[in-house]
Phi, psi and omega in degrees: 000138170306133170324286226278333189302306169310305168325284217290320177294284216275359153316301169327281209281351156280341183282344189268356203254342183273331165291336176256006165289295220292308148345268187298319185265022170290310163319316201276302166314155149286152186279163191268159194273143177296121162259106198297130151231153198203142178286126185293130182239192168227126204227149163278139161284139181234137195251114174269117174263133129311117197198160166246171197210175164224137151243151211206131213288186216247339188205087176277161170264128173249129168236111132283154175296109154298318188237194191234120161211218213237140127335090197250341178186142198253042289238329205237196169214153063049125188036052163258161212253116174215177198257173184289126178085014178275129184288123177265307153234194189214150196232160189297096167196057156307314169294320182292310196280028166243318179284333194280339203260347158289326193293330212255316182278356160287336162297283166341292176279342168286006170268296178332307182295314164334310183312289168336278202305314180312325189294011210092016180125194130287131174343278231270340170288327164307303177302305158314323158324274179289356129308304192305315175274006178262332191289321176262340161280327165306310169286325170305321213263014170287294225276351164259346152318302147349289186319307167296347190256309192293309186300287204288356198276320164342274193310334176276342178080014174282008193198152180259187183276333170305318156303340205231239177025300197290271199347317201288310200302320176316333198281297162295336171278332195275319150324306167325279188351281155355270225292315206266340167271013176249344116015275195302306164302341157311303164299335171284320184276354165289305204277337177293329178293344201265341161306346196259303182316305196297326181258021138309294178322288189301356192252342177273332161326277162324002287139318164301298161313320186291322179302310188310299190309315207288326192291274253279313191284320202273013186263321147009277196287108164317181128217127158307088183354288184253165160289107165204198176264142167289087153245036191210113164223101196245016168267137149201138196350124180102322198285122158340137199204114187252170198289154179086336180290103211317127162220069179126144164211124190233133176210178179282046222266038142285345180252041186282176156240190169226153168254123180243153172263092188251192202253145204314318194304030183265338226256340166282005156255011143310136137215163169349131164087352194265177171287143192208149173240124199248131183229146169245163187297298194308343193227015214314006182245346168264108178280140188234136177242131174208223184200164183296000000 
């Protein structure tokens, strides 16, 4: 055999005897393990409650019945979209606007009195006064003049002493007189003051009334506070209505919340203010966004 053939040979079966060391003991390890890496990123965390709630708008309209009447007419429906001063129903109040419109001429006339009494009374009661006392002063101060003329007609033996008696006594009834219609005028005029305080008193009662009644017709009328949705009209034409009794409710229902019920360990991760996304069941593809 060639020298260089034999070399060749047996160079071939160390590589073959090393590759095949090398072989088992590759075999004989574990393989080594895959580690998944992935680049790190910055995501907000999000803490999910489960819970139940209503939602319910943020500045709701309450309308109730002032008085206790009848339902005469219904302008709107239930969960309709209506504008600010726009009429919803109309309520029964012919009686009332029947007492307002007695209430406004007892105003009337009692202003009338009010006048009076500042001017000093009424005319033909003023006047009369004070003729009956201009009038009785005019006969006293004839019967003392009178007086003076018998005393010197006296002295002359022209008048008897009878005469002059008669005069006197006239004289004294009529001074009384004096006395007792300037009294009575004293008294008319204490008493126009005291007409004028009661018939101030009366007219601002009355002025009172007239407003309750006058509140009471225009109340009458619902009118919607604001622009939102009806979303309560539990009235309807005809129905009996006692004071106080819910006939409407309206809101803004672009503005709501949801009050949710959560369970006390919960509530301490909560706080003001934070941001929150509200999801329901019935619509589970719809988000609603707000805040605590």
């Amino acid at each position: 055999m060639d020298r260089r053939l034999r070399n060749r040979i047996l160079l071939y079966l160390l590589l073959a005897g090393v590759l095949a060391y090398v072989g088992l003991e590759l075999s004989g390890r574990k393989p080594v393990p895959k580690v998944a890496v992935v680049e790190p990123t910055r995501e907000n965390l999000v803490s999910s409650i489960s819970s139940n709630g209503k939602v319910e708008p943020i500045a709701p309209y309450v309308m109730r019945a002032q008085l206790d009447t009848f339902v005469e007419k219904v302008r709107a429906t239930e969960g309709q979209t209506v504008k600010k001063g726009q009429v919803i129903l109309e309520l029964d109040v012919k009686d009332v606007a029947a007492r307002l419109s007695e209430a406004k001429g007892k105003l009337l006339r009692a202003r009338d009195d009010l006048r009076a009494a500042k001017a000093g009374g009424r005319t033909d009661d003023a006047a009369r006064v004070a003729g009956d006392l201009a009038k009785a002063q005019a006969e006293r101060d004839r019967l003392q003049k009178n007086h003076e003329v018998l005393r010197r007609l006296m002295v002359q033996q022209a008048a008897t002493e009878d005469e002059l008696a008669a005069n006197d006594l006239a004289l004294t009834k009529a001074q009384a007189e004096v006395t007792r219609l300037a009294a009575a005028k004293q008294e008319f005029e204490r008493s126009v003051k005291l007409d004028t305080d009661q018939a101030a008193l009366h007219v601002e009662q009355i002025q009172n009334e007239v407003a309750a009644l006058d509140e009471k017709v225009r109340q009458g009328r619902i009118t919607a506070p604001v622009d939102g949705t009806l979303y309560s009209l539990p009235v309807k034409a005809g129905d009996y209505v006692e004071l106080g009794r819910l006939l409407a409710e309206m809101a803004d229902l672009h503005k709501v919340r949801v009050r949710a019920f959560i369970d006390e360990p919960e509530l301490g991760a909560l706080e003001a203010n934070e941001p929150v996304k509200i999801t329901w069941d019935a619509l589970p593809s719809k988000t609603w966004v707000g805040k605590t």
